[in-house]
C-alpha positions in Angstrom: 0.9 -1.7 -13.9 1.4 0.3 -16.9 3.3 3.7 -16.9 2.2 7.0 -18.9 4.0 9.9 -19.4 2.0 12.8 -18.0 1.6 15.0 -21.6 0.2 11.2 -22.9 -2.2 10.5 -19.7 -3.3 14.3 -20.1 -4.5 13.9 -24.0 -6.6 10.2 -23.5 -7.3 10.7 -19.6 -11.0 9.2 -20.6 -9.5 6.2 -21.7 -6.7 5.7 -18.4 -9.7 6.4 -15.8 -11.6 4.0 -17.9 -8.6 1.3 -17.7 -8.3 1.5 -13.5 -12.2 1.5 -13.2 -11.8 -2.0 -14.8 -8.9 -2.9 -12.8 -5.8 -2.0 -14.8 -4.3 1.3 -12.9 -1.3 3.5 -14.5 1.8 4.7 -13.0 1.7 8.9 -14.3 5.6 10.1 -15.1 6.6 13.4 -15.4 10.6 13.9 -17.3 11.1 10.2 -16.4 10.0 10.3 -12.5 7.2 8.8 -11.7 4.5 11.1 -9.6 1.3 9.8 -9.3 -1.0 6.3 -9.9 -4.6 6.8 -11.3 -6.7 3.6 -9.6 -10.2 3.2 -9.5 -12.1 4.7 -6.4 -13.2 1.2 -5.4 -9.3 0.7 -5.0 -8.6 3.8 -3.4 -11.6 3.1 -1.0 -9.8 -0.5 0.3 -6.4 1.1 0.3 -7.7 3.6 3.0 -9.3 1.1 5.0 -6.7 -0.7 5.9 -5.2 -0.4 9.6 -2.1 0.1 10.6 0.1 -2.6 12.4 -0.5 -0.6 15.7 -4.0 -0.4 15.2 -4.5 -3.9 15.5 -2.2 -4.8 18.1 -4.4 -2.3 19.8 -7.3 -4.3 18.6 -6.2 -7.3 20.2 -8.9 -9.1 21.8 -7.2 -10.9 24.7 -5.8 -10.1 28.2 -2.0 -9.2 29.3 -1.4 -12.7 30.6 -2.5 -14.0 27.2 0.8 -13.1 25.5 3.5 -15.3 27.0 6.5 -13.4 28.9 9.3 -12.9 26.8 12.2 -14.9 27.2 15.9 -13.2 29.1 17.9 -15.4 27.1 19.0 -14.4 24.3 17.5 -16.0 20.6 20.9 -16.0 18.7 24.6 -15.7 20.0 27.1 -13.2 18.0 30.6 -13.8 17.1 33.2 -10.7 17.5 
C-alpha cells in the first residue's frame, strides 16, 4: 500500500480514489504520521462485515457438552 502526503493526496484526490476503486488503496500522512487510508467502498463494505471473535463463539452451533471439559492439569510446568 502506497503512502501520500496529505497536501499531494489533496491536489490528485481523483486519481487516489480512482487507484483504491481498482484495488490499490493509499496510506494519507500528515508531517510524517500517518492518519487515514482511502480504500474502495467495496473494501470498506467487507471490512465492516466481519465479526468479532465473540460474535462467533456466540454463533457456535453446538451444545455445552459438545466442547470437551477442560483439563486440571496443567499444559506446561515453569521453572523458578
Amino acid at each position: 500500500m502506497r503512502e501520500i502526503q496529505l497536501k499531494e493526496a489533496k491536489a490528485t484526490l481523483s486519481a487516489v480514489v480512482d487507484q483504491a476503486v481498482s484495488g490499490h488503496p493509499a496510506i494519507i500522512t500528515r508531517h510524517g504520521k500517518r492518519e487515514a487510508v482511502v480504500l474502495s467502498f467495496d473494501e470498506y463494505e467487507k471490512l465492516t462485515h466481519i465479526p468479532s471473535f465473540g460474535r462467533l463463539l456466540a454463533a457456535f452451533p453446538g451444545e455445552e457438552e459438545d466442547i470437551p471439559p477442560r483439563s486440571k492439569t496443567p499444559s506446561r510446568t515453569v521453572d523458578f
